[in-house]
C-alpha positions as CSV (number, residue, x, y, z in Angstrom):
1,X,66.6,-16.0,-18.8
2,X,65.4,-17.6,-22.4
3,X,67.8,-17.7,-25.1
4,X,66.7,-14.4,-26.3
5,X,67.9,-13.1,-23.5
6,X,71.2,-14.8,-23.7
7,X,73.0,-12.2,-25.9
8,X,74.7,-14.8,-28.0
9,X,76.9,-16.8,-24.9
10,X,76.1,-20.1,-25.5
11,X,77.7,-22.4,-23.1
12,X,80.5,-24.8,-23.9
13,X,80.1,-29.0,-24.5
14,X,81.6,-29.5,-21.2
15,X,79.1,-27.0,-19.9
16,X,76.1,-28.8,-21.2
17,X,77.4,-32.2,-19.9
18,X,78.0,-31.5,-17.0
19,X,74.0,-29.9,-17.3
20,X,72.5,-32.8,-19.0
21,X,74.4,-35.3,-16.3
22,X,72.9,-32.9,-13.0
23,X,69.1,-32.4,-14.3
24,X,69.1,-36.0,-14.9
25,X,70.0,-36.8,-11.2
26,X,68.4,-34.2,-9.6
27,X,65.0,-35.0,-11.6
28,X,65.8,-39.0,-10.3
29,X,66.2,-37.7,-6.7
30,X,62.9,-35.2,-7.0
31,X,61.1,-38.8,-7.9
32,X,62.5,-40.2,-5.3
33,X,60.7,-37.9,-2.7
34,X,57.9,-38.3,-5.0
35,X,58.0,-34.7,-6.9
36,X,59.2,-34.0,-10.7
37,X,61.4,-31.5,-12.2
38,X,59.9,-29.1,-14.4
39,X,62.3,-27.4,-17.1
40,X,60.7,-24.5,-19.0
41,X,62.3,-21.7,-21.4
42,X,61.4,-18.3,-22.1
43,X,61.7,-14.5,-21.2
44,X,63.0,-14.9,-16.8
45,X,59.9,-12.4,-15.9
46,X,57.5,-14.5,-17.5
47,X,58.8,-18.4,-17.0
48,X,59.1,-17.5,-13.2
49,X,55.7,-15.8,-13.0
50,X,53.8,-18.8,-15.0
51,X,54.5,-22.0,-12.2
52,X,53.7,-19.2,-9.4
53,X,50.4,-18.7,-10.9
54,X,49.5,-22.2,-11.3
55,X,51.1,-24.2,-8.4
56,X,50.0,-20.9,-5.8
57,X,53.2,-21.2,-4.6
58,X,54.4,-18.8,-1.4
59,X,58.0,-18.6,-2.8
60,X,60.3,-18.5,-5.8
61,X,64.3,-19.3,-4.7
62,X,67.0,-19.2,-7.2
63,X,70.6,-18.4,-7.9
64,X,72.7,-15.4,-8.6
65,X,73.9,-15.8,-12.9
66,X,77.0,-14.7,-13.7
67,X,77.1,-14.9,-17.8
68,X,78.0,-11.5,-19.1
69,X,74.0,-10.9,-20.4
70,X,72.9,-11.6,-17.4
71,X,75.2,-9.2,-15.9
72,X,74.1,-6.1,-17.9
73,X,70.6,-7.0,-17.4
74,X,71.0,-6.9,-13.9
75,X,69.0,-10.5,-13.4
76,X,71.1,-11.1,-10.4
């Protein structure tokens, strides 16, 4: 979901910490295995549908939200 799509929650500092701190290591472990992470924003339909097209990829995986706007929008 891009920040349009956010309905105005906007997580907390200790929220985006604790974000900042985890892409950081997970993009240090992808390198390690000799891959990179990729962070893109934008409406969920689209920014999920763009790396499928390019890569060819077989699968998309990812995780159930629980933010209220993600909720009402059924994303999960």
């Amino acid at each position: 979901m891009g920040a349009e799509e956010e309905d105005g929650w906007r997580p907390g500092a200790a929220s985006r910490w604790w974000l900042h701190y985890s892409l950081a290591a997970l993009e240090r472990a992808l390198g390690r295995q000799g891959s990179q992470l990729v962070i893109r924003r934008g409406p969920a339909a689209d920014t999920l549908a763009a790396p499928v097209a390019e890569t060819g990829a077989d699968a998309v995986f990812w995780n159930r939200r629980n933010e209220p706007a993600a909720v009402a929008a059924k994303l999960n």
